[in-house]
Wavefront OBJ file of the C-alpha trace (Angstrom):
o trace
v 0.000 0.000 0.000
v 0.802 3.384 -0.756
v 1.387 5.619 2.387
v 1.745 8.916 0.256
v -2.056 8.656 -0.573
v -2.896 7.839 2.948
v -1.271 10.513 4.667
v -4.256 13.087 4.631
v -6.757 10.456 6.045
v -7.437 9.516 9.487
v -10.247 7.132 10.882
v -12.349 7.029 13.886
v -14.171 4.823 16.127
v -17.256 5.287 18.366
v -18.934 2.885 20.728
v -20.307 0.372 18.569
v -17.565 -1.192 16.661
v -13.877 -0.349 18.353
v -12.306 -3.893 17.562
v -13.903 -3.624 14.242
v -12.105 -0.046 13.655
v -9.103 -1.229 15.426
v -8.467 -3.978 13.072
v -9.760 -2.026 10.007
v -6.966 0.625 11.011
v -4.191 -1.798 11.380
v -4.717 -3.848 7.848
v -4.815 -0.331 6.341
v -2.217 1.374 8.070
v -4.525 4.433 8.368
v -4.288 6.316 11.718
v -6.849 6.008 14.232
v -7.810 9.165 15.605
v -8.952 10.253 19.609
v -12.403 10.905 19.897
v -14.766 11.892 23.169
v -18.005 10.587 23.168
v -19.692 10.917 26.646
v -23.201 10.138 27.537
v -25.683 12.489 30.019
v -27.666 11.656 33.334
v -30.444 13.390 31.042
v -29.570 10.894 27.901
v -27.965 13.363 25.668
v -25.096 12.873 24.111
v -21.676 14.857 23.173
v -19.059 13.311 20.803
v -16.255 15.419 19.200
v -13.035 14.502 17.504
v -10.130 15.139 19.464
v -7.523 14.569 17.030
v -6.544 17.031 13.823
v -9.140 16.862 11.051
v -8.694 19.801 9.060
v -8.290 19.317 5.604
v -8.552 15.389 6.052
v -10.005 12.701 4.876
v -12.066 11.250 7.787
v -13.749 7.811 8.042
v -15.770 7.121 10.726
v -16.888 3.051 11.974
v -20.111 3.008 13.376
v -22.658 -0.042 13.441
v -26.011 1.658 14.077
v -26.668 -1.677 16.229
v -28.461 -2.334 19.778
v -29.556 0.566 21.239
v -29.903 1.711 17.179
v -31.508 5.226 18.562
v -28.515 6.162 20.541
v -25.505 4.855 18.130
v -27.070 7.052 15.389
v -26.992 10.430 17.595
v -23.755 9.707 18.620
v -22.890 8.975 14.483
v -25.169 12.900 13.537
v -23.143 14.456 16.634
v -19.676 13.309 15.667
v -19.985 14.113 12.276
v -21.477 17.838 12.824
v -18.271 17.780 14.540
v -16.320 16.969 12.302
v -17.540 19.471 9.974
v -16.778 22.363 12.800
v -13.599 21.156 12.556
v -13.045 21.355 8.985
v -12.345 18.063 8.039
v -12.014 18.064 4.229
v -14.238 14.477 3.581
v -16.312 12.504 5.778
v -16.998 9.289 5.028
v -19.088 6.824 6.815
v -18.275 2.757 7.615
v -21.875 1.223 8.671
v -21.540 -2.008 8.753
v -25.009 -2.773 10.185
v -27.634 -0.440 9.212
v -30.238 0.060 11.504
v -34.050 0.596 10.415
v -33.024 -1.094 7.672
v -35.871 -3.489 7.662
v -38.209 -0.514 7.517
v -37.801 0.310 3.820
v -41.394 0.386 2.743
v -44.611 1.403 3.912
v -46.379 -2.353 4.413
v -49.829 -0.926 6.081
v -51.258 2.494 6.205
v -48.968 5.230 7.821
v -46.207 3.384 8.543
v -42.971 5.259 7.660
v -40.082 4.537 5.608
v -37.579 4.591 8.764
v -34.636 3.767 6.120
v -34.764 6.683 4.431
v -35.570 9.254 7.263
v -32.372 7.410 8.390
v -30.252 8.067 5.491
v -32.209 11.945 4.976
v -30.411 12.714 8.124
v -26.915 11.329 7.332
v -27.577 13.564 3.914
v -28.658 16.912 5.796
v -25.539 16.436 8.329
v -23.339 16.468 5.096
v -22.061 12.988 4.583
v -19.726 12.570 1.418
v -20.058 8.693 1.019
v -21.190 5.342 2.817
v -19.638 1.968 2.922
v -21.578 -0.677 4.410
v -21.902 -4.455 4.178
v -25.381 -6.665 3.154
v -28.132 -4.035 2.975
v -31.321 -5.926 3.788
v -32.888 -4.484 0.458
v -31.238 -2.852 -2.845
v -33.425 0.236 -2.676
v -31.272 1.716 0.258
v -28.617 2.705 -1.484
v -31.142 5.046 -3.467
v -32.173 6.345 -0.233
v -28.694 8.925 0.086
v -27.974 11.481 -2.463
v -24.142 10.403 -1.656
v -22.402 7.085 -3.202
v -22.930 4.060 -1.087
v -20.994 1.190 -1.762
v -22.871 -2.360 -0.246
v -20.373 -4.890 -0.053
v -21.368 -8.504 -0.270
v -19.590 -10.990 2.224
v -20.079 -14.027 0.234
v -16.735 -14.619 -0.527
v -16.414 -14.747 3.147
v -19.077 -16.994 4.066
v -17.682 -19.292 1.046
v -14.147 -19.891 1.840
v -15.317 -20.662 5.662
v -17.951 -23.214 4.399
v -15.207 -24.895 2.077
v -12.945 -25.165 4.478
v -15.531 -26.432 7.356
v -17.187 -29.135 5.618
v -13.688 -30.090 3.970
v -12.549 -30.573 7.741
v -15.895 -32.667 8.247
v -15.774 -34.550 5.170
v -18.922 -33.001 3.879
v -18.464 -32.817 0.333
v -20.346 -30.060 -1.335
v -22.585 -31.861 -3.449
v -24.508 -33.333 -0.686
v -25.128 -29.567 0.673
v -27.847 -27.384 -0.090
v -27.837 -24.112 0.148
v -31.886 -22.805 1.820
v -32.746 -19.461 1.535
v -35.272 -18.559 4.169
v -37.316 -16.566 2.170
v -38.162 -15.146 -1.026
v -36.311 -12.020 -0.410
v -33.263 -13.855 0.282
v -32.866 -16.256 -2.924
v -29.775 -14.160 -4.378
v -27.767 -14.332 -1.199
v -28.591 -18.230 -1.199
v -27.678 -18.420 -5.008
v -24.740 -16.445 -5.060
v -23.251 -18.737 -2.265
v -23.966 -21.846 -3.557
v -21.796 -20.800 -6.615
v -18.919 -20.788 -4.298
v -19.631 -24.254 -3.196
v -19.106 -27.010 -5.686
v -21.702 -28.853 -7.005
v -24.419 -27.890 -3.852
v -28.303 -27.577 -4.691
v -30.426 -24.624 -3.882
v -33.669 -24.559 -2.182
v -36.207 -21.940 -0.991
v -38.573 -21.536 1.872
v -42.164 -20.257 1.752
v -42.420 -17.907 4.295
v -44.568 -14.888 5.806
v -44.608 -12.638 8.411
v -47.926 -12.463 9.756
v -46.878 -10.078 12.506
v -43.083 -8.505 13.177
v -40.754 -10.578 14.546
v -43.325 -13.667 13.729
v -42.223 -15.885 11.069
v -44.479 -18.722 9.754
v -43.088 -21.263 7.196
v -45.040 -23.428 4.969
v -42.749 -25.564 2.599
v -39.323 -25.963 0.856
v -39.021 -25.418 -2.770
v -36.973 -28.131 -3.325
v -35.609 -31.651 -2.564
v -33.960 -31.377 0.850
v -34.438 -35.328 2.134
v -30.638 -36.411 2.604
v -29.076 -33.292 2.245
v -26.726 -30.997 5.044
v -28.369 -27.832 4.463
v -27.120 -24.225 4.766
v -29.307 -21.369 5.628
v -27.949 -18.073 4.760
v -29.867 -14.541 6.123
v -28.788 -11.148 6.056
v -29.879 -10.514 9.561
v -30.628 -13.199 12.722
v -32.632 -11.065 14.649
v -34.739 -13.139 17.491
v -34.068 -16.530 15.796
v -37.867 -16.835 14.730
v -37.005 -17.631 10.888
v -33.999 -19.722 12.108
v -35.768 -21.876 14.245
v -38.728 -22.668 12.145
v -36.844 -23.557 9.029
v -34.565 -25.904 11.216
v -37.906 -27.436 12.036
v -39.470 -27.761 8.794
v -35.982 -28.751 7.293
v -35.976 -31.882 9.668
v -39.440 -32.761 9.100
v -38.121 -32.275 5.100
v -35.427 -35.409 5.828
v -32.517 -33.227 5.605
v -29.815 -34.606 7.879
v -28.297 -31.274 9.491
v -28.303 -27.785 9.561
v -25.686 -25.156 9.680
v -26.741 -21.688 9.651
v -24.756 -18.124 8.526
v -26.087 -14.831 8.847
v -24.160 -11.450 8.123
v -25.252 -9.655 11.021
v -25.927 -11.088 14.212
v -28.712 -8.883 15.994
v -29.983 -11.778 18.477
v -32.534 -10.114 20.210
v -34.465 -11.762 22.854
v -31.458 -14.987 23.728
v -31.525 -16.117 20.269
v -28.214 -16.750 20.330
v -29.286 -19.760 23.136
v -32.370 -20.765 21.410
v -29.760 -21.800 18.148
v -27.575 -23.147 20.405
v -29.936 -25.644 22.186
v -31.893 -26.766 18.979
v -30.302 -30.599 18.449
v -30.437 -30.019 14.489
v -28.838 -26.925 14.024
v -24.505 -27.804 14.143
v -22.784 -24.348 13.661
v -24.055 -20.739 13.699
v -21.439 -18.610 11.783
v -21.687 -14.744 12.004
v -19.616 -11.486 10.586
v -18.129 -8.923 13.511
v -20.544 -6.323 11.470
v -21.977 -5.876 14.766
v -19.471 -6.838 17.597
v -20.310 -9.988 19.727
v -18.200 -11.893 22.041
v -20.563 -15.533 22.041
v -17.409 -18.421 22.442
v -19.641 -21.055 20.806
v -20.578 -18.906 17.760
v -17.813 -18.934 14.639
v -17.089 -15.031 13.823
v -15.708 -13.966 10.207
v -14.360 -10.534 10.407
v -14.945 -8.450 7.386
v -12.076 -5.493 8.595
v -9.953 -7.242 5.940
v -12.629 -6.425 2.850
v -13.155 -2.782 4.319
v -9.482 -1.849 4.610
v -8.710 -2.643 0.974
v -11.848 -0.927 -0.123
v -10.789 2.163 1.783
v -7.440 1.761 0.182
v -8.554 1.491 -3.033
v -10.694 3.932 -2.746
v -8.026 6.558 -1.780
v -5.617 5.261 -4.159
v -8.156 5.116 -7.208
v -7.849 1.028 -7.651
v -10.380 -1.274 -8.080
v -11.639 -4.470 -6.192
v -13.460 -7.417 -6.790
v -16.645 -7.054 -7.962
v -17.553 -10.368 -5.875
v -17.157 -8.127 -3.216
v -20.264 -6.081 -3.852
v -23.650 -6.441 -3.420
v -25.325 -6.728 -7.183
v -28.930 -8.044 -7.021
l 1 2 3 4 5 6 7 8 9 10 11 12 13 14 15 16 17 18 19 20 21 22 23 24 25 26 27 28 29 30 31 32 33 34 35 36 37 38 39 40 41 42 43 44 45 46 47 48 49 50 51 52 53 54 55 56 57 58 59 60 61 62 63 64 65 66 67 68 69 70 71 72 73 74 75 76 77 78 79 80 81 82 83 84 85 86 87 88 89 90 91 92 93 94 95 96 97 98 99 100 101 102 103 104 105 106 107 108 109 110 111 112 113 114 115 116 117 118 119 120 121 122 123 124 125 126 127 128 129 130 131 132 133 134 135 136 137 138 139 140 141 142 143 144 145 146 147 148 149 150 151 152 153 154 155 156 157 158 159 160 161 162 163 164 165 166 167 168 169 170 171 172 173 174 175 176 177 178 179 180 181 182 183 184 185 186 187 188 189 190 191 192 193 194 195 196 197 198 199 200 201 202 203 204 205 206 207 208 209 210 211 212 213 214 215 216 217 218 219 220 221 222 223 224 225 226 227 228 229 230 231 232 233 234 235 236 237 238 239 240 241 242 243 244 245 246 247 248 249 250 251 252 253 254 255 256 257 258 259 260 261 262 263 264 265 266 267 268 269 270 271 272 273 274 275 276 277 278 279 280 281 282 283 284 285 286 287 288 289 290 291 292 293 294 295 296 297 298 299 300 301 302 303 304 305 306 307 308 309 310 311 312 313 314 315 316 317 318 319 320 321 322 323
C-alpha cells in the first residue's frame, strides 16, 4: 500500500464497533484518531473529535446496532463535529444499518424509517457510505451520496469450504436454503462458491413482526446438510422454524450463517440448544463476544476498499452487493 495517498486520512471509532475499527486501522495502516463521546444523566449525548481533522479525509466506523436510537446520535453528533472542525471528507463505515428493515410502507402510515435514516446522514453532510449486506437494494437510493454495499459471500464461502472439507462433507450433498423469497440471491450467489451444492427456498410470511411462519421448501432437501444463509438473525424466529421444517423435510443437518448477528431476545441460546442446528457462523458487522458462535471478520474487505478507494484502484466485484 501506498502511504503517500494515505497521509491526509485519518479514521475514527465510536462505541459500537472499536475492535472492528481497530483492526480495520491496522490492515490499512490508516491512523486512528482520539475521539470523546460521553453520555448524560439526562440521555444526551456529546461526541467530538479530538484529534486534527482539518483538511482530512475522515472515516468514521459506526454499526447503528443495539440501542440503534442512541448509536445514530452519537454517528449525527460526531460528524457535525467533524464538519466544525473542517475536516475536508467525511466518510461513513456502517456495517449494520439500523431501520433497515423498515424500507417500505407495508400498512397504512407506517414510515419509511430507512430513508428518514439516510435523509439525516444527507442533511448532516455525509460525502459517502460503505456498508456491508443491505437488507434491500433500494437503500442505497435512499442517500444522495455514493454508497458502496459490499457482499460478504466470498467470506461466508471460503469458511464453508474449508468447514465441511474438515468434516468430510463434500459439497454436493449440501444445499444451500434461503429462508425466504427475499433472500434467494444471497442463497444463489453462495452456492456458486460451493461445488456442485443444490439450492432450495422456503415459503415464508410474516404475519406479525418478529413472527415468522413457514409453509414448505421449494426443493428436494431429504438427505441433504443444508445451509441457511440470512442477512440478519434477529430473534431466531425464521432460524428456528426452518430448522424445524428442514428436519421434518429429511434433511440430515443444519448449519446456519447470517451477516449480522442482531440476536434479540437470547436467540443466540435458542440456536444453540436446537439438536439439528450444528454451527451458527456470524460477521463482527456488529461486535459480539458468544465463544460457541464462529465469527468472520470483514475489517480485511473494508481496509482494501478504503485503500482502493483513496488510491483510485479497483476491487473485486464479488465483493459487492449486485442483485
Amino acid at each position: 500500500m501506498s502511504k503517500s495517498s494515505l497521509d491526509n486520512v485519518i479514521l475514527f471509532k465510536l462505541t459500537s464497533s472499536p475492535k472492528l475499527a481497530e483492526e480495520i486501522s491496522s490492515l490499512s495502516s490508516i491512523p486512528l484518531g482520539e475521539a470523546e463521546v460521553r453520555h448524560f444523566a439526562d440521555g444526551e449525548v456529546m461526541a467530538r473529535p479530538l484529534s486534527n481533522v482539518r483538511g482530512k479525509t475522515v472515516y468514521v466506523v459506526q454499526s447503528t446496532a443495539t440501542p440503534v436510537a442512541e448509536r445514530i446520535m452519537e454517528l449525527l453528533i460526531f460528524i457535525d463535529g467533524l464538519r466544525n472542525a473542517k475536516a475536508k471528507e467525511i466518510n461513513l463505515v456502517i456495517p449494520y444499518y439500523g431501520f433497515s428493515r423498515q424500507d417500505r410502507v407495508a400498512r397504512r402510515g407506517e414510515p419509511i424509517t430507512a430513508k428518514l435514516v439516510a435523509d439525516l446522514l444527507n442533511t448532516v453532510g455525509v460525502n459517502r457510505v460503505i456498508t456491508m449486506d443491505l437488507h434491500t437494494p433500494q437503500t442505497q437510493g435512499f442517500f444522495s451520496c455514493p454508497v458502496d454495499d459490499l457482499s460478504p459471500t466470498s467470506l461466508f464461502g471460503d469458511y464453508y469450504r474449508k468447514l465441511f472439507h474438515r468434516l468430510s462433507i463434500p459439497t454436493s450433498k449440501v444445499t444451500v436454503v434461503s429462508p425466504d423469497h427475499g433472500s434467494i440471491h444471497r442463497a444463489r450467489d453462495l452456492a456458486s462458491e460451493l461445488p456442485d451444492s443444490k439450492l432450495a427456498i422456503i415459503d415464508k410470511r410474516r404475519p406479525a413482526p418478529n413472527v415468522a411462519e413457514v409453509s414448505q421448501v421449494v426443493g428436494d432437501v431429504k438427505g441433504q446438510v443444508c445451509l441457511i444463509i440470512d442477512d440478519i438473525i434477529d430473534t431466531a424466529g425464521t432460524t428456528i422454524a426452518c430448522a424445524d421444517l428442514l428436519e421434518k423435510e429429511g434433511a440430515t443437518s443444519l448449519f446456519v450463517g447470517g451477516t449480522h448477528g442482531v440476536l434479540s431476545n437470547h436467540a443466540e441460546e435458542k440456536i444453540r440448544l436446537h439438536p439439528f442446528i450444528q454451527d451458527l457462523c456470524l460477521t463482527n458487522s456488529i461486535e459480539k463476544d458468544i465463544p460457541w458462535v464462529s465469527m468472520i471478520s470483514i475489517a480485511p474487505m473494508i481496509a482494501e476498499v478504503i485503500v482502493a478507494s483513496e488510491q483510485g484502484t479497483s476491487v473485486p466485484d464479488s465483493w459487492m452487493a449486485f442483485y
